[in-house]
Each structure stands twice: as C-alpha cells, then as structure tokens.
C-alpha positions as CSV (number, residue, x, y, z in Angstrom):
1,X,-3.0,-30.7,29.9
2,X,-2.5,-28.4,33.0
3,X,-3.1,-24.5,32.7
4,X,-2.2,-21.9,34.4
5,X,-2.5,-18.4,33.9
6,X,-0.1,-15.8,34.6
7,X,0.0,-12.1,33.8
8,X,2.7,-10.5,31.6
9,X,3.7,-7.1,30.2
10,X,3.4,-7.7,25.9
11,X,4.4,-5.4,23.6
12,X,1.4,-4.3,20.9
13,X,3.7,-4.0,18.4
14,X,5.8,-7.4,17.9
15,X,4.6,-9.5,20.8
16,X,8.2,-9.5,22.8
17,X,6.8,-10.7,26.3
18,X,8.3,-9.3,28.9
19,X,7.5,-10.0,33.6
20,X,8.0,-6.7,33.8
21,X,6.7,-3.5,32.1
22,X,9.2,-1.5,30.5
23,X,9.5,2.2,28.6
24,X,11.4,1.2,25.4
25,X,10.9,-2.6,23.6
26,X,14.1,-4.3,23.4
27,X,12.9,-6.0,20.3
28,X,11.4,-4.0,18.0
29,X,12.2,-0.3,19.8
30,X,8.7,0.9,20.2
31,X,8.4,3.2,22.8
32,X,5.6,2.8,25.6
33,X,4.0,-0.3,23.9
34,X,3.9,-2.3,26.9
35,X,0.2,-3.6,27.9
36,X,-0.4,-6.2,31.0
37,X,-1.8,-9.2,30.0
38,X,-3.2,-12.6,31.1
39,X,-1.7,-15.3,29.0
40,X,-1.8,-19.3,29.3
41,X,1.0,-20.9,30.6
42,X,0.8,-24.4,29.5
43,X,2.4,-27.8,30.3
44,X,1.5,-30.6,27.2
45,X,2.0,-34.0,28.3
46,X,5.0,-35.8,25.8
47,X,3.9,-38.3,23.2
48,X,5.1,-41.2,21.9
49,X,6.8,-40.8,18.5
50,X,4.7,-43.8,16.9
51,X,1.6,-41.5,17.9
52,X,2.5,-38.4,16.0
53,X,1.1,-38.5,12.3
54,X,4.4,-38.8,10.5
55,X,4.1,-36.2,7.6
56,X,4.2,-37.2,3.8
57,X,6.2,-35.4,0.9
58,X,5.5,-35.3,-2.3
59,X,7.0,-34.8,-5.8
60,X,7.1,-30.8,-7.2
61,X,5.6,-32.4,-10.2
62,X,2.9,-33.5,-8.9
63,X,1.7,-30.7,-6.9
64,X,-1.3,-28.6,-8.7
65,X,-1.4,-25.5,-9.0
66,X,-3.9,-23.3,-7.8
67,X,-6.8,-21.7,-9.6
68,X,-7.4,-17.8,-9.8
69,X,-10.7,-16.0,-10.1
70,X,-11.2,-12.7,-11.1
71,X,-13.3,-10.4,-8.7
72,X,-14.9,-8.1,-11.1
73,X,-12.7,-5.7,-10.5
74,X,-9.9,-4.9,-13.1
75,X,-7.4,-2.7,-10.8
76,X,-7.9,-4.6,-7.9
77,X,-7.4,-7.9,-10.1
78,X,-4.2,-6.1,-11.0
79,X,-3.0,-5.1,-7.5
80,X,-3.5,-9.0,-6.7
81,X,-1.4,-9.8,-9.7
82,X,-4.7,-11.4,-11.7
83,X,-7.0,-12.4,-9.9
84,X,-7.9,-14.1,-6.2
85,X,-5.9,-17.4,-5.7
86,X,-8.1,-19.8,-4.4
87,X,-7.1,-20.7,-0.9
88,X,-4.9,-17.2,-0.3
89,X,-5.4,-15.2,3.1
90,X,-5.9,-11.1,1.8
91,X,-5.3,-8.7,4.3
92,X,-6.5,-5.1,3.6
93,X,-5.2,-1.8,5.7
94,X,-6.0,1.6,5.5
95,X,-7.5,5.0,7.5
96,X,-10.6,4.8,9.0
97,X,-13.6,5.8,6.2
98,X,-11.1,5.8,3.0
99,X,-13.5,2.8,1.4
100,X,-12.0,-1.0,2.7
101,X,-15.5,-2.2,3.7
102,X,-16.9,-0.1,0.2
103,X,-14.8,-2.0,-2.2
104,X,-15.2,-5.5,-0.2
105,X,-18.9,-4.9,-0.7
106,X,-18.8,-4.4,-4.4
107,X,-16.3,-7.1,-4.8
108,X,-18.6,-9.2,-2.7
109,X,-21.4,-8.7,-5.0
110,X,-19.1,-9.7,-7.9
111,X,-18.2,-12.6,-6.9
112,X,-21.5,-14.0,-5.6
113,X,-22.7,-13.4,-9.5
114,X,-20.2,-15.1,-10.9
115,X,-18.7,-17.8,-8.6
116,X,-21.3,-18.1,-5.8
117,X,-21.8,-17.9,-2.2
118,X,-20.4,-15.3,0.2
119,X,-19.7,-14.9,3.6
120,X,-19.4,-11.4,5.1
121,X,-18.7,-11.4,9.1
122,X,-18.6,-8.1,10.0
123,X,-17.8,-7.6,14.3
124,X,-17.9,-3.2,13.9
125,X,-21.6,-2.8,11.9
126,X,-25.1,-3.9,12.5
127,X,-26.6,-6.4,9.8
128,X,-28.7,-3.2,9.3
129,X,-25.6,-0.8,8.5
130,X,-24.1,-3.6,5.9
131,X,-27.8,-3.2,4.2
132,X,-27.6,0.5,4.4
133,X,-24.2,0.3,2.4
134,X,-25.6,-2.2,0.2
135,X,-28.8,0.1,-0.5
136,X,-26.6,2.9,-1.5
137,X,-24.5,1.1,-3.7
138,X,-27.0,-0.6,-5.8
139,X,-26.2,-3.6,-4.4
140,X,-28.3,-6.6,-4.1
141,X,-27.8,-10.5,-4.1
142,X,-29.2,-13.5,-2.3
143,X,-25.6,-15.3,-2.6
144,X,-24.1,-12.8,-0.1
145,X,-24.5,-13.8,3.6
146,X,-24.3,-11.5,6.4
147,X,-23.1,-12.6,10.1
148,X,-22.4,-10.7,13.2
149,X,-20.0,-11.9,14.9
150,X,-16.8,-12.0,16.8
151,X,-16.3,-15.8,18.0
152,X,-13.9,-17.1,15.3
153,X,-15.0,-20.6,16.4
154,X,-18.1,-19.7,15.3
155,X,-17.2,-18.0,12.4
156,X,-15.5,-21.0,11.2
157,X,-18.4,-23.5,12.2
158,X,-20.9,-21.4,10.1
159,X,-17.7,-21.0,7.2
160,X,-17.8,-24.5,7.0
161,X,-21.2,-25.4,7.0
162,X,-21.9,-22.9,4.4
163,X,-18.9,-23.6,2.3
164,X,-18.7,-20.2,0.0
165,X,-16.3,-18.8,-2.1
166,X,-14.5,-16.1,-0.1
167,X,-15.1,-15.1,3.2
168,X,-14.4,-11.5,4.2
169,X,-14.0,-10.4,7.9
170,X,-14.6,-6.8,9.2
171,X,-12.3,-6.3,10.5
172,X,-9.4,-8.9,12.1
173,X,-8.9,-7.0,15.5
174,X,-12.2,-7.3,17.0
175,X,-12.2,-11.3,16.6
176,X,-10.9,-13.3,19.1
177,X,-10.5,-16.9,20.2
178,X,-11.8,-18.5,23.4
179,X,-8.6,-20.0,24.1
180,X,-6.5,-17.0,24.7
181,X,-8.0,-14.7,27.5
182,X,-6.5,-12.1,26.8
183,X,-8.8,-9.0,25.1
184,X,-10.0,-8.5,21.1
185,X,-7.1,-6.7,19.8
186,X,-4.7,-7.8,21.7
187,X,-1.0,-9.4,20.0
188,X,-2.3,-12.8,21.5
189,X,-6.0,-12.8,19.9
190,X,-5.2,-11.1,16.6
191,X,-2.1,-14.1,16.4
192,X,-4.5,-16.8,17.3
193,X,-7.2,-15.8,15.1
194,X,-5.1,-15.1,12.2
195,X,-3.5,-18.5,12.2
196,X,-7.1,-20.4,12.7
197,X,-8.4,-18.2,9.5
198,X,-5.1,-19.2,7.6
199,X,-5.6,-23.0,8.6
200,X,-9.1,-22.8,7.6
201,X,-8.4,-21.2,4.3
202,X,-5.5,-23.8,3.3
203,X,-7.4,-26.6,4.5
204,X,-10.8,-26.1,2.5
205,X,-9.5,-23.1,-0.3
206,X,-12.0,-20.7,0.5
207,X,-10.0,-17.0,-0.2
208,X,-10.1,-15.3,3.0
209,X,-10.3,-11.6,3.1
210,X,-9.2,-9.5,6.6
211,X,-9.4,-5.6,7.2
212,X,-7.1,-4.0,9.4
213,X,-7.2,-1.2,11.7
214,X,-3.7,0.7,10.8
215,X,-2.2,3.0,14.2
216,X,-1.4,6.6,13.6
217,X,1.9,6.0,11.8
218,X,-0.1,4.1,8.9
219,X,1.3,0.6,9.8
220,X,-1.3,-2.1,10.3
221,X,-2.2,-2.6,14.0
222,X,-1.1,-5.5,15.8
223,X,2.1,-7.6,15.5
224,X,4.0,-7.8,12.5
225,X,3.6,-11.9,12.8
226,X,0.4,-10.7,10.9
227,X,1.4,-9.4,8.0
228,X,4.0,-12.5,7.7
229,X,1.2,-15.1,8.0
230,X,-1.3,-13.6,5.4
231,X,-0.3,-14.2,1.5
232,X,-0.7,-10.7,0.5
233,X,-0.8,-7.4,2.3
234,X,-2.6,-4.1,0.4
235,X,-2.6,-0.6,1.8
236,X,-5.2,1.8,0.9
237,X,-3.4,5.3,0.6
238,X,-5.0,8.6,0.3
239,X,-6.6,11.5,2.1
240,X,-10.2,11.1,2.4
241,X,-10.0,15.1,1.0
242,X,-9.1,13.9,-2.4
243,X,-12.0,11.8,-4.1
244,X,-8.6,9.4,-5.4
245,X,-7.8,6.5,-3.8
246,X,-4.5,4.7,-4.2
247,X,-4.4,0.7,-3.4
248,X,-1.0,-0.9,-3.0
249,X,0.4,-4.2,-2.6
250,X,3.4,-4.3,-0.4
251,X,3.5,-8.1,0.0
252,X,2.4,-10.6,-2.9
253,X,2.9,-14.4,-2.7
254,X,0.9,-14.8,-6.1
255,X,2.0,-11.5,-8.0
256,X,3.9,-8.6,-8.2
257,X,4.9,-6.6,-5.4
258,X,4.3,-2.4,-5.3
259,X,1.7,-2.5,-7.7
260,X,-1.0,-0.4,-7.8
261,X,-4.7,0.2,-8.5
262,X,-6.5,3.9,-8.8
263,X,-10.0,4.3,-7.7
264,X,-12.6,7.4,-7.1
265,X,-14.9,7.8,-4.5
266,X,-18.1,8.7,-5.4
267,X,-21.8,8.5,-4.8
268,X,-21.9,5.1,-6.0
269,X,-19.1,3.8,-4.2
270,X,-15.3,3.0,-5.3
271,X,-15.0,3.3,-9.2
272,X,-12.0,2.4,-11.6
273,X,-9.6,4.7,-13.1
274,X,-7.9,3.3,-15.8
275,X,-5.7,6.0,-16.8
276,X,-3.7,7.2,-13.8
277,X,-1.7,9.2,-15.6
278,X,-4.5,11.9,-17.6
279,X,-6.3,11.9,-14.0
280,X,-3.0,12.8,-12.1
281,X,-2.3,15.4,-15.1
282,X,-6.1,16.9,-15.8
283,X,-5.0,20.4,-14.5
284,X,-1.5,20.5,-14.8
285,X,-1.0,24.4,-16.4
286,X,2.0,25.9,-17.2
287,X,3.4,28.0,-14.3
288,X,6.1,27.8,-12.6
289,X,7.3,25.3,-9.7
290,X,5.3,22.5,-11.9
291,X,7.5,19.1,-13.3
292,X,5.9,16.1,-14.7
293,X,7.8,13.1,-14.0
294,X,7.1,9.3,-15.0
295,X,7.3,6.9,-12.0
296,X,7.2,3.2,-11.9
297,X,4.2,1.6,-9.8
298,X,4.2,-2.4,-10.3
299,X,4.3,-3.1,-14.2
300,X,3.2,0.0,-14.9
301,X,4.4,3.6,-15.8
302,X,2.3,7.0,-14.2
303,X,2.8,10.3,-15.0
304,X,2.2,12.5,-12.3
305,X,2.6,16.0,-11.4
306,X,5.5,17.7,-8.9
307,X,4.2,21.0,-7.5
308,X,6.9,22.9,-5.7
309,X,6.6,26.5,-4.0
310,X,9.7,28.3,-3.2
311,X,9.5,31.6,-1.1
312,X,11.6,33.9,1.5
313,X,11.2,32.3,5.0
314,X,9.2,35.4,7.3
315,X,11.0,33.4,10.2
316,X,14.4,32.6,11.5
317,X,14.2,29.0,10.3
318,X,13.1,28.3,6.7
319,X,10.1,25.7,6.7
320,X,10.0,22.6,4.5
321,X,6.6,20.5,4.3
322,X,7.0,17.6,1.7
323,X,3.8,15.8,0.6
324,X,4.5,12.3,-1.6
325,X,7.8,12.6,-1.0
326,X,10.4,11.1,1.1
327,X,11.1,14.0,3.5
328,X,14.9,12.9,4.0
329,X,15.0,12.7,0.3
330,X,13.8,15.8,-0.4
331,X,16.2,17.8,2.0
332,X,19.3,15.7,0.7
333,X,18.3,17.0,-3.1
334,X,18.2,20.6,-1.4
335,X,21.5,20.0,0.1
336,X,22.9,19.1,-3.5
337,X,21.2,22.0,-5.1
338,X,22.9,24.1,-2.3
339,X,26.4,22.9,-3.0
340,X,26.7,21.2,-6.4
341,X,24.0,23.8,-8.3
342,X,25.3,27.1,-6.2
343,X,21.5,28.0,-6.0
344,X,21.1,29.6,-2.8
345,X,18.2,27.8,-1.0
346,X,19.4,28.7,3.2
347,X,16.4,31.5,3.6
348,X,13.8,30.3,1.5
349,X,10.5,28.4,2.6
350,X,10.0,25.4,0.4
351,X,6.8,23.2,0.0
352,X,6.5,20.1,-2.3
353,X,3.8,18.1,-3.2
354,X,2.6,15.5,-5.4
355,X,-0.6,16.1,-6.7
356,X,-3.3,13.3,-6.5
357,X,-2.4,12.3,-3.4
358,X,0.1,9.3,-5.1
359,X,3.7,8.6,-2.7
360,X,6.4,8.6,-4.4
361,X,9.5,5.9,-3.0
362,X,11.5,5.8,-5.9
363,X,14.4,8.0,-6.7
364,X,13.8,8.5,-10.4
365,X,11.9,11.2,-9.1
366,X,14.5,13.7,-8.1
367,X,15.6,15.2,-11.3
368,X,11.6,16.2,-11.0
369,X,12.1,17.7,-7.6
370,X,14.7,19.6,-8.3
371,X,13.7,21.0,-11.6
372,X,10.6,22.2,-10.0
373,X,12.0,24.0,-7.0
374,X,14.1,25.5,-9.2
375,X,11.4,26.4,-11.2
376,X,9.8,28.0,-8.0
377,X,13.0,29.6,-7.3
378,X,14.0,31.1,-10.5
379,X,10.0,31.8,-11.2
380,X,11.1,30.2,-14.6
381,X,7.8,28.0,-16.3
382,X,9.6,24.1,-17.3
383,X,9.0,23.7,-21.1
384,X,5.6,22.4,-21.8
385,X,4.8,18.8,-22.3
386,X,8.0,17.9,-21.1
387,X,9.1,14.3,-19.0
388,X,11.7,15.0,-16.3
389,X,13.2,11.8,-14.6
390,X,16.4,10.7,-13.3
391,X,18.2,9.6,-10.2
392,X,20.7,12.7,-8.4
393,X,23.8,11.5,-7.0
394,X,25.3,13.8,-3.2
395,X,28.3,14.9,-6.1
396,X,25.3,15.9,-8.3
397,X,25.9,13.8,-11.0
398,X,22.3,12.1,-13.2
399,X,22.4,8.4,-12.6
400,X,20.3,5.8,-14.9
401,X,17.5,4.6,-13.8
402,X,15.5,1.5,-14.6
403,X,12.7,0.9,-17.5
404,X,13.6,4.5,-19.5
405,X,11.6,2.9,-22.5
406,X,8.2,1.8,-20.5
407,X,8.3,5.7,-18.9
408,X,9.0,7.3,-22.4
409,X,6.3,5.2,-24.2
410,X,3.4,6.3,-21.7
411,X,5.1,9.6,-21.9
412,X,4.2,9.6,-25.6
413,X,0.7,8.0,-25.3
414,X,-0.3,11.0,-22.7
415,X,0.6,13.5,-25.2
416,X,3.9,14.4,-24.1
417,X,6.6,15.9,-26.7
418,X,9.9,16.4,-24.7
419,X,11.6,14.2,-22.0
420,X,15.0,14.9,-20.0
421,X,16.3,11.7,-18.7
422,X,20.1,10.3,-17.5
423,X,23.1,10.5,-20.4
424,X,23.6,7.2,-19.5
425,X,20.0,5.8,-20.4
426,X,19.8,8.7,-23.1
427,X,22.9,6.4,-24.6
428,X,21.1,3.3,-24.0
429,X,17.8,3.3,-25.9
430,X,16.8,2.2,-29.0
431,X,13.9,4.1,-30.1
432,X,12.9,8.0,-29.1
433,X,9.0,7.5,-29.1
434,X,8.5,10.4,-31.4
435,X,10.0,12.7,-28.5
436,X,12.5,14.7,-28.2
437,X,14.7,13.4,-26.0
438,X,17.9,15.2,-24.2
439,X,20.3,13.7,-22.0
440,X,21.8,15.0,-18.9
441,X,24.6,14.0,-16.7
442,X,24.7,16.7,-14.1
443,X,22.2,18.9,-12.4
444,X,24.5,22.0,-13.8
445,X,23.4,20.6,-17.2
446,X,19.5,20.7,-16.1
447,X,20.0,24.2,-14.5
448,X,21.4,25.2,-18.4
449,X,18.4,23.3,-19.7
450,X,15.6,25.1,-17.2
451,X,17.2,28.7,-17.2
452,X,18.1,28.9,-21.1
C-alpha cells in the first residue's frame, strides 16, 4: 500500500475537506473553522473477490439480546434508560469543572464492587490527581485501574489484556491514533479513535465510556460523525454557580431520549436528587412575577419555578435576558401578549428565568411565561399553589398539550391545589387529582383568571 501525504484545509466542525482554506463551510456553515492539516492519501491495491471474507446473516430470532447492568447510580441508571448495555459506546459532554470525571469516578467505584474490574485512562490528570479525587470522595478499590495515556493502540492492548467491565476515557480529544498524523483533537484523530473504541467495544462487550470537551456554544467538540457513532450522547447542563446539576440524554439507542437525571455538588462529590420537583420549588414564595409550571423531562413530570421581572426600560431600547428559556420563544409570547392580550409591553425591561438552572424546550411552558410577566407587569401575586401549563398559539388561542394527567398527578403529590391547563385537555381528562382544575382557551381568559 503506497502513501502519500498531502496537506489540506479541514473544517473542525463536520470534517468537509477542502485544497483550499476558506471563511464560511460550505457544508455545515460554520464560520472560520478551517484548520491546515496533513492527511494520508492512500492507494489500496484491489483484491480478489474470493479473498474478501464473505459476511454471514443471521435469523432476528436468533440474535440475543444484550445484558444491562446497573451502575449504582439510580438517576444516571435512568438517564441511560436502566442501566449500562453491555457492549454500548457512552459519550459524556459538558463545561469544564461541572463534575464529568466526579461522577465517572463514583460510578467507577460502583461498578468495580459489584461487576469487577475497571479501566480508567485518563490523557488530562496525573495518576496522582485521579488519587487526589478518589481521596476526597471516599473512594477506594483495588478493581479500579488507572493508566496515563494517550496512544489508543495502547490503550486497547492494555483493554484487552486486562479485560474489565467498562473502560472510561478522559477525555476523547486528547487520544489519538498513530495512523493519522494529523494532531490530538483534530476531526481526523477524534474520528479514528472513536471508531477503534467502538470496534473494540462491539467486538469484546466491554461498555466504553468517553468525555468530551464541548466549544463555547455547548456543542461537543469535534465532528458531528461523533456523536453518530457513539450509542448514547448525555449533556451535563448547569452553571457551576448553582450546586444542581442537570444530566440529559439527547441520543439513546437503548432507552429513552430527553431524559433526565438531577444531581448536587457537594463536598462528597455528585449526589442524587430524587425529587426534582420540591428541590426546584424549596423557595418558591408568593410574590409576584412567580408561575409554577409542570414540564415533561423523559418519563417523568417536574415542577419548576418561572421567575419573571417586568420594569420601565431607563434606555431607548427595552432589554430582554431569558434564562431556561428559548429566547425566540420568549419574545414571540411577548409579541402575542402585545397584540392578542392588549398589555402594553413596548417600554418595559423584561427578564425571565427558570430557577434551578433546568432548560426548558418544550412549549407547554408558555401559558407559565406569560402568566408570570404579567404577574410582573400587573404586580398582581398568581394564586398560591397553583399549576400553569399550556401551549399559546401567534392568534393567542391555549392549545393541548401532551400527558395533562402525568403533570397533574405530580402536581398533586407536590402539594399543589389548583392547575390552569388547555380547554381542550381540561375536556379530555378523566380524573381531577383532588385539584381544582380550570380550563382556558385564550390568553384573554388567563388575563381574567390572573387579574380577577
């Protein structure tokens, strides 16, 4: 096989190669992504067909199915919808410091209790630094290895002689292959090494775990390649101010997609929090500019609190700063408010945020949104214990929304005693959850509600 090298301009975000370096990708769109690069330019020699291994099906009944094994860990169990499938390639992204190596730790030392051996390769920290972490988290177990190193030929030769149970690398963009020159980090070497970990952990079912730098826009460094080769990709959300961290599965080949697990930094590293919902409403007091809606995360329903502060803009253009929220959402329901509600929003400063530090997607939210910056507004506190959820329409009409009954029955369980939701799921359930329930089908009816 002949090689020859060659350098190219590769963009860092989707791999499009181009001779030539270029402002804008023509692929993806990113703008000044563009690195030079060496890559191989390689010329295989043909083969006969009767030399090519001539691949064998087999019947669906007669594949097995895969084993899952639980890694100590109940809301990170849940986020991998039961468990760790035996053979699956985990990837892990997040900010810098918000706890991927912590929890990898502690699920390490859960797993070497109760399955057996494993392998930590870690090409950022010092054997040292690992024990450090270990040391302060009470952690200790003779079934975890440690290795430092970068090589993922070597990685692999000392995977496979040790044979554990899951191997976790820290983290996937400073491995890198011998046969790609290009650098650690680069589209070519995260690919490369990628695909050798994912052939490594079909072939011999160890569960491979990878963390992930993410760039400044949150997205997972690298090209997107990588998040379509893993099995699962999980995003750990949160500012490092709040002690609450939010894990989320936005890909899942073994579960459910969008679900979510809820941890707490402290002292001892990453603990559970198995009610979401009475942590997200501990200090939620009656004043005004405050809705608690129910949103759907995964299987499960969260109550959570919408803070909104509306005052008289000191400049000539009004400000708006969204936190949770989907900004374009947020000024859409302003716009309908403007028009549809006739509340008079043009000179007014408005600030929203979700406290916690949970995102919102969903638009069952923005009956919430709106009832609290009119709340703000109007200086008008919403009726205590009270639900608010529903999806507003640009005519501002209340459109149903999915799973009314799962929101209203964790509604009830938190201690909640009145819920406005959509006429048209208002007309649709069967039971009222001991609450007292009102439907609406415009947001003229909400204003009524709020301002009576």
């Amino acid at each position: 096989m002949k090689v020859k090298l060659k350098r190219v301009f590769q963009c860092q975000s989707c791999g499009y190669i181009s001779p030539k370096w270029t402002g804008r990708c023509p692929d993806c769109g990113a703008w000044n992504s563009f690195v030079e690069e060496t890559v191989e330019e390689t010329k295989a020699e043909k083969k006969v067909l009767s030399e090519i291994v001539q691949p064998v099906s087999i019947s669906l009944i007669e594949v097995t199915l895969s084993d899952r094994f639980s890694t100590g860990i109940a809301e990170l169990d849940r986020v991998l919808g039961g468990g760790v499938v035996k053979g699956s390639l985990i990837l892990i992204g997040g900010d810098p410091g918000i706890g991927k190596s912590t929890l990898l730790l502690q699920t390490s030392y859960n797993l070497s209790i109760n399955y057996g051996k494993v392998l930590y390769v870690s090409g950022e920290e010092s054997l040292t630094q690992i024990k450090l972490r270990a040391e302060r988290l009470g952690i200790a177990s003779d079934e975890i290895l440690l290795l430092s190193e970068t090589l993922v030929e070597r990685i692999l030769e000392c995977a496979k002689e040790i044979q554990p149970v899951v191997l976790i690398v820290d983290s996937i963009q400073t491995v890198y292959t011998e046969e790609a020159v290009s650098a650690p980090g680069s589209v070519t070497q995260i690919r490369e090494t990628a695909t050798k970990l994912m052939n490594f952990a079909k072939t011999t079912g160890t569960a491979v775990f990878l963390i992930g730098h993410v760039t400044k826009e949150g997205a997972i460094a690298g090209p997107r390649v990588l998040e379509h080769l893993v099995d699962t990709v999980l995003y750990f959300e949160g500012d490092r101010g709040y002690a609450y961290r939010i894990l989320r599965s936005v890909k899942n080949r073994f579960g459910p997609t969008n679900e979510i697990g809820v941890f707490e930094m402290t002292s001892q590293g990453l603990t559970e929090v198995e009610n979401p919902s009475l942590i997200f409403l501990s200090e939620h007091g009656a004043s005004s500019g405050s809705a608690i809606t129910a949103t759907i995360e995964g299987t499960r329903a969260i109550l959570t609190e919408i803070q909104a502060l509306v005052a008289p803009t000191q400049f000539g253009m009004p400000r708006r700063n969204f936190i949770g929220v989907d900004y374009n959402r947020v000024n859409l329901l302003i716009a309908v408010l403007e028009k549809r509600g006739r509340v008079n929003l043009a000179g007014a400063d408005i600030f929203v945020n979700v406290v916690g530090g949970l995102k919102i997607t969903e638009p069952a939210s923005d009956l919430a949104v709106i009832s609290a910056i009119v709340s703000s507004f109007r200086d008008i506190p919403l009726p205590e214990r009270t639900v608010i959820f529903g999806e507003v329409g640009l005519s501002g009409e209340v459109r149903a929304i999915s799973q009314p009954e799962l929101r209203l029955k964790e509604a009830y369980r938190i201690g909640m005693n009145q819920a406005i939701i959509p006429k048209g799921n208002f007309e649709r359930i069967k039971e009222n959850y001991n609450l007292n329930i009102k439907g609406v089908s415009s947001i003229n009816e909400l204003l009524e509600i709020i301002c009576s």
